[in-house]
C-alpha positions as CSV (number, residue, x, y, z in Angstrom):
1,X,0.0,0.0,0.0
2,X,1.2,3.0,-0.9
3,X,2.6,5.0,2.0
4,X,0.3,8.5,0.7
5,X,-3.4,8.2,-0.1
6,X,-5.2,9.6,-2.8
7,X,-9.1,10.3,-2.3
8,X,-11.2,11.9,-4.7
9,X,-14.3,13.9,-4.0
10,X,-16.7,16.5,-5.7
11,X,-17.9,20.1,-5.0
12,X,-21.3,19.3,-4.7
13,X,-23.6,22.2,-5.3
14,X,-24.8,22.7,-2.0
15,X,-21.5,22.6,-0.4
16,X,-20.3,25.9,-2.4
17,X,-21.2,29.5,-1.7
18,X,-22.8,32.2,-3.7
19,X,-20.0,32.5,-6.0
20,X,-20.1,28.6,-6.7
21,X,-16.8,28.1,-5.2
22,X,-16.3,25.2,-2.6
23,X,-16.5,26.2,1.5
24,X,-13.7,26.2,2.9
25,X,-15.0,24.6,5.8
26,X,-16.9,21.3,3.6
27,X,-12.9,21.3,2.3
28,X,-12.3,21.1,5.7
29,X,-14.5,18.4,6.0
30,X,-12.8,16.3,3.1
31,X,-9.3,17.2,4.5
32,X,-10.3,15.4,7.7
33,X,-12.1,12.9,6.2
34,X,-9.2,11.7,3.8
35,X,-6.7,11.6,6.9
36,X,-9.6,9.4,8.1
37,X,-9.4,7.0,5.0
38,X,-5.8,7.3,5.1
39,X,-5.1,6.0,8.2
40,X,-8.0,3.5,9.1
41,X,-6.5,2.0,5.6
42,X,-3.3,1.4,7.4
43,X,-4.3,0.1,11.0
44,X,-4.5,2.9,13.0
45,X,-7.7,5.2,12.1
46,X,-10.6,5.9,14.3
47,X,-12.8,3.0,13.5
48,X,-10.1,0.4,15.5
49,X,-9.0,3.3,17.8
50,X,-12.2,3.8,19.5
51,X,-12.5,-0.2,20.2
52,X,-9.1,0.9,22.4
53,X,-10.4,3.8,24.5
54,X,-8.5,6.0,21.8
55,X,-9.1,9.1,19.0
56,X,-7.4,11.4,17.0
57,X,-7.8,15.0,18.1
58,X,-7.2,17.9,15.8
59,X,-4.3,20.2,17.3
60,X,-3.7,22.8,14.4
61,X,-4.9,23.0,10.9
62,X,-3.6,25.5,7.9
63,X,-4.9,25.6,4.7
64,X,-3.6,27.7,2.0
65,X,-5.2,27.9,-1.3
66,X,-4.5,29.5,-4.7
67,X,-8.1,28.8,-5.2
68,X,-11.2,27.0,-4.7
69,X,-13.0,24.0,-6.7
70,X,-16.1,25.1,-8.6
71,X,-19.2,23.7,-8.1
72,X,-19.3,19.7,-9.6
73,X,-15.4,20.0,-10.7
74,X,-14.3,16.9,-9.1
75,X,-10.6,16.6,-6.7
76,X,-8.3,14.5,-5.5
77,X,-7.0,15.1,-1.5
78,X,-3.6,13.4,-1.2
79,X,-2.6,13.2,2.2
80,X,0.6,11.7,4.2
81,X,1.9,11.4,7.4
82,X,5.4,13.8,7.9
83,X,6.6,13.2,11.0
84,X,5.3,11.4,14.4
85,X,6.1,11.7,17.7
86,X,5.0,10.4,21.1
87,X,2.2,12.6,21.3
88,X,1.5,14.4,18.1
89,X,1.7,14.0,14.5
90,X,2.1,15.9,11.4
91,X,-0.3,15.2,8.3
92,X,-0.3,17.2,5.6
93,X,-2.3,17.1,2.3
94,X,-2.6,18.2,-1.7
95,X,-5.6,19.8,-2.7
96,X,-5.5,18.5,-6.9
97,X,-7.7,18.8,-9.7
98,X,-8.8,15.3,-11.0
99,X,-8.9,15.7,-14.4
100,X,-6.1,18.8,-15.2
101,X,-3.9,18.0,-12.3
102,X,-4.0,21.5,-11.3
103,X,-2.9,22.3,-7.5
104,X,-5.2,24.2,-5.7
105,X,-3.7,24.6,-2.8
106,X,-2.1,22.6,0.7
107,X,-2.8,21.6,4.0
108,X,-0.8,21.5,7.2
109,X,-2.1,19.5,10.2
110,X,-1.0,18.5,13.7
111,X,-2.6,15.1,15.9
112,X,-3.1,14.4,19.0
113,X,-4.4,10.9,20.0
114,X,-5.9,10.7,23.5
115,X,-7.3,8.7,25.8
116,X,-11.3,9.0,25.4
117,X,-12.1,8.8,29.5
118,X,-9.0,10.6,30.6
119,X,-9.3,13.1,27.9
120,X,-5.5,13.0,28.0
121,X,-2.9,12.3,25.0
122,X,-1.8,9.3,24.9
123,X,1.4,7.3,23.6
124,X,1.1,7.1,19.4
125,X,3.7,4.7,19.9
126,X,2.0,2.3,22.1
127,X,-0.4,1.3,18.6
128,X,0.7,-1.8,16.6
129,X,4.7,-1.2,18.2
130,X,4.7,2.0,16.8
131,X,3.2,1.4,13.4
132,X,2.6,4.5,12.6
133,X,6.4,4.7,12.1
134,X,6.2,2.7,8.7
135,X,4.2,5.5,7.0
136,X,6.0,8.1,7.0
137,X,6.9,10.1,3.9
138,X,9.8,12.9,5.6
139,X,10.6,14.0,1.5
140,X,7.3,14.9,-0.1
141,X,7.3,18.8,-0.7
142,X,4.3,21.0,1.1
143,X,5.4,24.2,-0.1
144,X,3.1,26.4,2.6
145,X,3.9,27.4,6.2
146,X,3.7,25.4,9.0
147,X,2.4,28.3,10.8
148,X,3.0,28.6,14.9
149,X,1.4,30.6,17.5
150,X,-1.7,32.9,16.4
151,X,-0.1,36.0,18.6
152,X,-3.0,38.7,20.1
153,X,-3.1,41.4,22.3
154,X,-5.8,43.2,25.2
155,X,-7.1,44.9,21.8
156,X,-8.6,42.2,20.5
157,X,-12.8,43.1,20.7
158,X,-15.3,40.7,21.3
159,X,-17.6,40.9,17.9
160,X,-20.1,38.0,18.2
161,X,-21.2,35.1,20.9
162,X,-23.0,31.9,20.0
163,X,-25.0,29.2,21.2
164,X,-24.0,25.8,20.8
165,X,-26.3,22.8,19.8
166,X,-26.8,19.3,19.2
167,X,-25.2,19.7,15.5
168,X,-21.9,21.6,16.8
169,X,-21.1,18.0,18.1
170,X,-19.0,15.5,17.0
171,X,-18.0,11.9,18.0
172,X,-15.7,12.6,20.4
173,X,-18.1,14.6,21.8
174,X,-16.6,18.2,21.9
175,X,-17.3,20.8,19.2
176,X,-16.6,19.3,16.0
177,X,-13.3,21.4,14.5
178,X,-14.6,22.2,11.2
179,X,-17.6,23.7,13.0
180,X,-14.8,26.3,14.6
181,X,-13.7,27.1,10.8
182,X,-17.5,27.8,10.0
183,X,-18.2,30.1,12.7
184,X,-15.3,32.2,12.3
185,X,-15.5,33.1,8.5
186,X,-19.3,34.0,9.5
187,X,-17.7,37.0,11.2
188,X,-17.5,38.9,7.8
189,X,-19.9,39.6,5.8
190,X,-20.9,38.2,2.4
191,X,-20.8,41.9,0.8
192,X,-17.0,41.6,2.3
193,X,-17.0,37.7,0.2
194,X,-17.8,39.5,-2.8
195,X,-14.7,41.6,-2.7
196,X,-12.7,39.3,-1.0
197,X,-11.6,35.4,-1.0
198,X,-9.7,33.2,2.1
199,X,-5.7,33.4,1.1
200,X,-4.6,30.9,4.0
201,X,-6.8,29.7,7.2
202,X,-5.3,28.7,10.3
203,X,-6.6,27.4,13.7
204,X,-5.3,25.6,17.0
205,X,-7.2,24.1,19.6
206,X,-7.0,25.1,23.4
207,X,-9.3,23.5,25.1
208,X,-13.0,21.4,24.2
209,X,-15.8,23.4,24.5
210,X,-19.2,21.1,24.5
211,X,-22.9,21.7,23.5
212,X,-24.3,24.6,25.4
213,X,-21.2,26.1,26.0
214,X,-21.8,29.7,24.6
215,X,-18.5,31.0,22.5
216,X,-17.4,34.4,22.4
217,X,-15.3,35.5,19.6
218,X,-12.7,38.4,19.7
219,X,-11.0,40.3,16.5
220,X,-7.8,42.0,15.9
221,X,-6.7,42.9,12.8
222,X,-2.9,42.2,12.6
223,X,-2.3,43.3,9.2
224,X,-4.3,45.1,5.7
225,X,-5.9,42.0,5.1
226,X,-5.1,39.5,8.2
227,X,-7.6,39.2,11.0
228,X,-6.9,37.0,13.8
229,X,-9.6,35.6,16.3
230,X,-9.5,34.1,19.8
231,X,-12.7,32.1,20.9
232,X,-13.9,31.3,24.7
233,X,-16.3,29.6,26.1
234,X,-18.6,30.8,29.1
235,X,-16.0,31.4,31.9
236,X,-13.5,32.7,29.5
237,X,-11.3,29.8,29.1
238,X,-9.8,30.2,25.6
239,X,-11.0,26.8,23.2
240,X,-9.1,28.3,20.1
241,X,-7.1,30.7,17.8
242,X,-7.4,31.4,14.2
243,X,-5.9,33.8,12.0
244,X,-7.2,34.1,8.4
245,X,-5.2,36.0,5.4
246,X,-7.6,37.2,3.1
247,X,-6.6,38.6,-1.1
248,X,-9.0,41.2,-2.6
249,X,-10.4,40.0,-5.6
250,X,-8.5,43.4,-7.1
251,X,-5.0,42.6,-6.2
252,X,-5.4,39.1,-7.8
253,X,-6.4,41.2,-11.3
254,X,-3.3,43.5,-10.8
255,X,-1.2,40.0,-10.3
């Protein structure tokens, strides 16, 4: 088996916006759900893990993108474990056109497996004697940032709280990651989309924040066109960061 998996997928209709362009959050969706296919192909995906007490937890996620895929064009997510350690693992992927092979953009994510009672990470190692170790592919090139710390200061205003709900759940029973993505790109507006598309998204997870928690979400701008956002739950425990680099639909004419 080869050690990097290939998945293809569609832009179905109702997962693009008003432009026709894919979410980036339903990409989100297929990012996570090809590092799902990808590694329950190769012994150690969620399907045997939760038999064990044990998940993957999403740590940090960037995706960078040249563009989107238009409605029905149909793409392949290649996606390959970089690096593991005892705790965490790095997994990034290839957003491709099926039919031109055109590159649309990368991914960069980090893993956590934990312990589903504890709610503690766990030893990656301690699966299969450290299977995970034959997967690795340390030479493939992901030509984007591997981001770090999304960096904000006292400034940063509180623009919008939520309610949380049955469908902001996933199976481990926190709020579902790409649900995060969702919520934060709702802060602009969609006359701001028409001007505007996502350059690079970025977002690491704090803390789990469950349903009925209520999120608050504060916003800094931290450059012309870069936005970052911290999110909290009731008692202002800090769940997440993002930061989100946006290109105006002028500049890209100009380029």
């Amino acid at each position: 088996m080869n050690r990097v998996g290939s998945y293809a997928f569609m832009a179905e209709p109702f997962h693009c916006d008003f432009a026709g362009r894919l979410f980036i959050g339903h990409l989100g969706n297929h990012l996570l759900n090809a590092a799902d296919f990808h590694s329950t192909d190769r012994g150690f995906g969620m399907h045997y893990l939760m038999t064990i007490n044990r998940s993957w937890v999403l740590s940090r996620l960037a995706i960078e993108m040249d563009e989107l895929p238009e409605q029905y064009s149909k793409f392949t997510v290649e996606t390959w474990v970089e690096s593991a350690m005892r705790y965490f693992t790095s997994r990034n992927f290839r957003v491709v056109d099926t039919e031109s092979g055109k590159v649309y953009g990368y991914g960069r994510s980090i893993w956590a497996m934990i312990d589903t009672e504890s709610r503690q990470p766990t030893d990656i190692f301690a699966i299969d004697n450290g299977a995970i170790n034959q997967w690795i592919v340390a030479d493939k090139e992901c030509p984007i940032d591997k981001g770090g710390r999304v960096k904000m200061g006292d400034e940063a205003q509180p623009v919008r709280t939520i309610d949380t709900y049955y469908s902001d759940v996933d199976i481990n029973g926190h709020v579902n990651s790409v649900k995060y993505i969702e919520h934060v790109l709702d802060l602009w507006s969609l006359e701001w989309y028409k001007e505007h598309s996502v350059k690079r998204f970025e977002i690491a997870y704090v803390a789990e924040a469950h349903a009925g928690d209520r999120l608050t979400f504060y916003l800094q701008q931290t450059g012309e066109l870069e936005f970052c956002v911290r999110i909290c739950r009731d008692n202002e425990v800090e769940v997440a960061r993002s930061k989100v680099l946006f290109t105006s639909f002028k500049q890209q004419e100009r380029a």
